[in-house]
N, C-alpha and C positions, 0 to 999 in steps of 0.2 A: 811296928809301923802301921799307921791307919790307913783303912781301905781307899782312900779316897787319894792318898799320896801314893797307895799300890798302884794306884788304877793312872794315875799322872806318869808315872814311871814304864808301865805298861806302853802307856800311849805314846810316850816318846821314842820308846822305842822301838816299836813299829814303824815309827815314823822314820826312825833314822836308818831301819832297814829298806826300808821303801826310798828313799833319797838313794840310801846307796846301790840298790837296786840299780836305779835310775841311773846314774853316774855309772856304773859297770856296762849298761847298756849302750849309754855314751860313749864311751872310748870303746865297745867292740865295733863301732857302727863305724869310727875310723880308725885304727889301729891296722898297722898291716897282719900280712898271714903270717908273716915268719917272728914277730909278736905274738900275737893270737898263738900260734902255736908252742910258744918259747913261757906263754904264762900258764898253759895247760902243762905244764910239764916234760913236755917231749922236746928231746933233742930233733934242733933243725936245722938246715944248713941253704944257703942258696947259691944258685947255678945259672950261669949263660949260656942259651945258646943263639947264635949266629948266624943266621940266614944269609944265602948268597945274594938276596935284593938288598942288604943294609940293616935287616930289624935286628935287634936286640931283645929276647926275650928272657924274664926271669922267671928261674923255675923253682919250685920248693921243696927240699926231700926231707923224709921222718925216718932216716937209717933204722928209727928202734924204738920202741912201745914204752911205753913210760914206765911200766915194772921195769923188765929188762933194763934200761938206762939208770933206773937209781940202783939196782942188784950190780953193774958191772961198772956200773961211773962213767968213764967212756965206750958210747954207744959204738959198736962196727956192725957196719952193713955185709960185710965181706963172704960170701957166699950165700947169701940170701937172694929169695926171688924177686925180682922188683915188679914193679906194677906202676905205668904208667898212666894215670888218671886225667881227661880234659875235660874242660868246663860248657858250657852251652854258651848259647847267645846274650849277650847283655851280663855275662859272667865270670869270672877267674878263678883263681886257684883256691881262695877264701869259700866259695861255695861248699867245697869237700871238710871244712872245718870251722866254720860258723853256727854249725848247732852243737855242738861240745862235744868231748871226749864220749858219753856217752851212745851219741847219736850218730855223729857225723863219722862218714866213709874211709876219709884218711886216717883218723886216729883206731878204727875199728881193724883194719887191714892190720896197722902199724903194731898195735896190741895181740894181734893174730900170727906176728915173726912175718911181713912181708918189711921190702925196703918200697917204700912208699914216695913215688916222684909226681909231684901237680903240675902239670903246664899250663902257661900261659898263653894262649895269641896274640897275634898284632892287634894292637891299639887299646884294649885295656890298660890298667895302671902300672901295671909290670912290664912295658914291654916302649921300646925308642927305636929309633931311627938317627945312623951313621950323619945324615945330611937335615932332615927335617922336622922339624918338632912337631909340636900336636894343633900347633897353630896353622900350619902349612897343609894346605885344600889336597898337594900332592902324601901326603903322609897318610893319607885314606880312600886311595885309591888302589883299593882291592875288597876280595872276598873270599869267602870258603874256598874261592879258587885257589888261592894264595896260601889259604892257611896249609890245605892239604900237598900244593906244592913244592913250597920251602918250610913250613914252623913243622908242623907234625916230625917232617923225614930230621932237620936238623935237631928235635927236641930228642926223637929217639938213638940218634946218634949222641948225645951228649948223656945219655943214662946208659948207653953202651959202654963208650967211653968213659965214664968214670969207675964204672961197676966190673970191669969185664967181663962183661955177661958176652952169650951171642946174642940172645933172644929175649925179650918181655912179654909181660903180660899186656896188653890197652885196653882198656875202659873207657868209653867215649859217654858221654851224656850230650841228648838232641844233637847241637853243632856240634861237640865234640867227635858223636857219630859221620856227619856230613861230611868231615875234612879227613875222617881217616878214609870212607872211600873213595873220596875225591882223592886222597894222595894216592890207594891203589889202584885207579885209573889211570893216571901220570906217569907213579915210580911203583911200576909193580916190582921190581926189586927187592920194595920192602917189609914184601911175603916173606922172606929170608930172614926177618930179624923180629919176627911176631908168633906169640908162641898161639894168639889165639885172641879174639877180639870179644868181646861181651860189649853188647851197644844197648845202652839204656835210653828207652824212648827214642829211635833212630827218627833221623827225620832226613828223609829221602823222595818221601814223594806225598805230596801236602795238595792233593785235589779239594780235600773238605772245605779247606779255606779260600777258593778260588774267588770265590765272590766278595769277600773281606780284600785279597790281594787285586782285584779291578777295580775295585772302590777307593784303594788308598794310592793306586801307583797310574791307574790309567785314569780315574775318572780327575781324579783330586791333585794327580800329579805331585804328591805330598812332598817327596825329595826336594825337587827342585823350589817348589814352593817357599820352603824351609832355608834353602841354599841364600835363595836371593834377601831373605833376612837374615841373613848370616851366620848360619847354622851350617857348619860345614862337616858336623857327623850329628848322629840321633846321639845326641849328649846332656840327659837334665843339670847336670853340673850339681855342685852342691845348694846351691843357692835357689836354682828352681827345686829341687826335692825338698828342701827346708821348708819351701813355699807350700810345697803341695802336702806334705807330713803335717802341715801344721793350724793349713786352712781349707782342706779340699777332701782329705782323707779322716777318715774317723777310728784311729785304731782301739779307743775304745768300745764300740759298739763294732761289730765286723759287718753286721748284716745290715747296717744306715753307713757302712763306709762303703765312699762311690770308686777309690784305688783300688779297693779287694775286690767291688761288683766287677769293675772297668776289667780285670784284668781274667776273674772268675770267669766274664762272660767269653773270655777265648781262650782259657786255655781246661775248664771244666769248676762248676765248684767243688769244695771240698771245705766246709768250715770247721767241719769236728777236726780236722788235720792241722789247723790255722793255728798256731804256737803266737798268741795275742802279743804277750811278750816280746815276741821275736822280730815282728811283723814290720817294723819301724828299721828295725835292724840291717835285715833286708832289705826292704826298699831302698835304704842309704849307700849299701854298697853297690850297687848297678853299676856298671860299668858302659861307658862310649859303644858303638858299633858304626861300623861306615855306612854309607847309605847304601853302598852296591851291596853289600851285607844281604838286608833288606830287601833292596831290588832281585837279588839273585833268588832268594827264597821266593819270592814272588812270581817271579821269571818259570819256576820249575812250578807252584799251585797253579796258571793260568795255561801255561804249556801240557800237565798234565805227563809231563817227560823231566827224568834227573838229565837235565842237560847243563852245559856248561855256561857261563855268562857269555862268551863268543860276541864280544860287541854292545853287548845290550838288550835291552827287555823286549824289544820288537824285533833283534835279530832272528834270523835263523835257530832252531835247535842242533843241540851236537850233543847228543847224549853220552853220557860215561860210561864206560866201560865197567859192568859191575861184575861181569865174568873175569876180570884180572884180577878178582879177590881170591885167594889160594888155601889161607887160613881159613881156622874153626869159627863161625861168626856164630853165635846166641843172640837173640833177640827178645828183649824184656819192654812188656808195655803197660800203660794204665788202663785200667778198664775202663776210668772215667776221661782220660786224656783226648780233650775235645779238639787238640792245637794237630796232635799225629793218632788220627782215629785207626780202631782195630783195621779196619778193611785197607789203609793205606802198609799199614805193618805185615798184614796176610802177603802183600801184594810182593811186596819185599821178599818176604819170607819165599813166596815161590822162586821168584828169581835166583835167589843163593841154593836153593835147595838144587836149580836145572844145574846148576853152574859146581853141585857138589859137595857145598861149604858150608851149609845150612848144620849146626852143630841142635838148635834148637829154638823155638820161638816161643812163650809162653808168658802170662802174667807175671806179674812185679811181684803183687802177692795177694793174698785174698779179703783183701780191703774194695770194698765196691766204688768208692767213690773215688779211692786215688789218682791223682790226675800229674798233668804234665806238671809240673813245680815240687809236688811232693816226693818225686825223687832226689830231691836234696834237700827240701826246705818242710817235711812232714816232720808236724809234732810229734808221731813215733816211727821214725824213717829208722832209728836202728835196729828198733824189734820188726816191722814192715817188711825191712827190705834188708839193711846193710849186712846184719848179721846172716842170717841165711847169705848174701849172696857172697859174701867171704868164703863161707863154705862149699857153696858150687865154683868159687873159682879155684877154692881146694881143689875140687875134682877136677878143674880142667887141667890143673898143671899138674894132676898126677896122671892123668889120661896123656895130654900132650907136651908134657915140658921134656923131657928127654930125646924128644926124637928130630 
């Protein structure tokens, strides 16, 4: 074969790895999780649970580690520790396994012999309403209030129940943090069925960004703004993200793209972490958030107090109760995490510590730049973070899972 028909052959197929590259990228960017996770090879299965206001949430569990599943063919979960995982703001259950079996949280756990369960909140793509759809102004009216009310207690009750377990493990990430204190302010009851809380990135008390949250909610009145063009949650749809992936964002150059600056400049950069690849991928899945969502995080940056939504962003404060938290709480942050800076995390950390519960507060890991996103979305978040912290939750459930 002559060099010249080597080199035509070469080049095509480069090319046709690169297409297909491209097209795999494609269908992760909409494919659901319980897909995603069904092509990665782990057995999955999904689950409702049923809030007493009407929501319907779905949940996604990985009973068993992809060795495991192909060694025994049918995976059981059945005495194994479960581990209840939640997603942040503008996130779902897909966050824990959109950077692949390698990287990502849920398959690293799952591979590790945990029974691995992701929750969903209201209003993401996983999750409906008895009476209203997603078109309906009343279907988004709530917030972390809500979440930690009813989704948290009924999520954990439905991995109780299928598992019979008494007790799990939870992992909260940012919002996922927020709703589980907010549910131990509510329903401390559900001290009782937590073996111990690991909060990655908690976001509880957001002073740093006070002047970003009166700029967008008091000066600019941005909700309602938004409302009265008919906007009736913070929602780019696909249509607007198509728009802005494709004329506004530069995901080949990261450092001339204005989505990565936009976004670097609030929540810290970090571009050696930026998985180019991936970055498109990402963006695409974003999910809806209400506006009270929003409001309420704002509510508490301006306030300066975890207080409760109580009416409104001009109401009164009513701060939560963070002394009704009973359990082992760990507290993990980014050095570079510019959205929930150290000093707001210390601040935290004392509180749990008067109140008894403080198990520990420390970096994420010894990455200087790591910031608030790259606890899910870091180009090496399984060597970073996920594997190490598999194994401190080892220790915590040999430390407190029996008792």
């Amino acid at each position: 074969m002559g060099v010249f028909k080597l080199n035509i052959l070469v080049i095509i197929s480069v090319c046709s790895n690169l297409i297909s590259e491209s097209e795999m990228l494609s269908k992760e960017a909409y494919l659901s999780v319980p897909k995603l996770i069904s092509l990665n090879g782990y057995p999955v299965e999904k689950h409702r649970a049923n809030t007493p206001d009407g929501y319907t949430l779905q949940m996604h569990r990985i009973p068993a580690g992809r060795r495991s599943a192909r060694r025994t063919g049918e995976p059981s979960a059945k005495g194994k520790k479960a581990v209840l995982v939640m997603h942040g703001l503008l996130g779902s259950s897909g966050d824990f396994v959109i950077m692949g079996p390698d990287r990502s949280l849920a398959y690293i756990l799952a591979d590790a012999g945990y029974d691995v369960w992701l929750g969903n909140l209201r209003g993401n793509r996983y999750s409906a309403h008895e009476t209203w759809n997603k078109k309906d102004k009343r279907f988004w009216e709530y917030s972390f209030h809500e979440h930690g009310k009813y989704d948290i207690p009924s999520m954990i009750d439905q991995v109780l129940n299928v598992t019979g377990l008494k007790k799990i493990m939870y992992v909260g990430y940012s919002m996922g943090t927020t709703s589980f204190f907010t549910m131990m302010a509510q329903r401390p009851e559900y001290n009782q069925k937590i073996i111990s809380f690991v909060a990655l990135a908690p976001a509880v008390y957001l002073d740093n960004i006070r002047p970003l949250a009166k700029f967008l909610l008091e000066t600019m009145d941005m909700p309602r703004t938004l409302e009265r063009r008919g906007f009736i949650s913070a929602n780019f749809g696909e249509g607007l993200m198509d728009f802005l992936l494709k004329n506004v964002c530069n995901m080949n150059n990261p450092h001339e793209d204005m989505c990565l600056m936009t976004l670097y400049s609030i929540v810290g950069d970090d571009y050696e972490q930026n998985d180019n690849s991936m970055t498109s991928v990402i963006f695409t899945r974003v999910q809806p958030a209400s506006w009270r969502q929003l409001e309420h995080f704002g509510k508490i940056a301006i306030a300066g107090v975890f207080t409760s939504w109580n009416g409104g962003l001009s109401s009164p404060v009513k701060p939560y109760k963070l002394s009704n938290v009973k359990v082992p709480v760990a507290l993990l942050y980014g050095e570079n995490d510019q959205l929930i800076e150290r000093s707001q995390i210390m601040r935290l950390a004392k509180e749990l510590k008067q109140a008894g519960v403080l198990e520990e507060v420390r970096l994420s890991c010894d990455w200087p730049k790591f910031n608030h996103l790259d606890f899910v979305f870091a180009k090496d978040v399984g060597n970073l973070l996920n594997r190490p912290l598999v194994k401190y939750i080892d220790q915590l459930y040999n430390k407190y899972g029996d008792k």
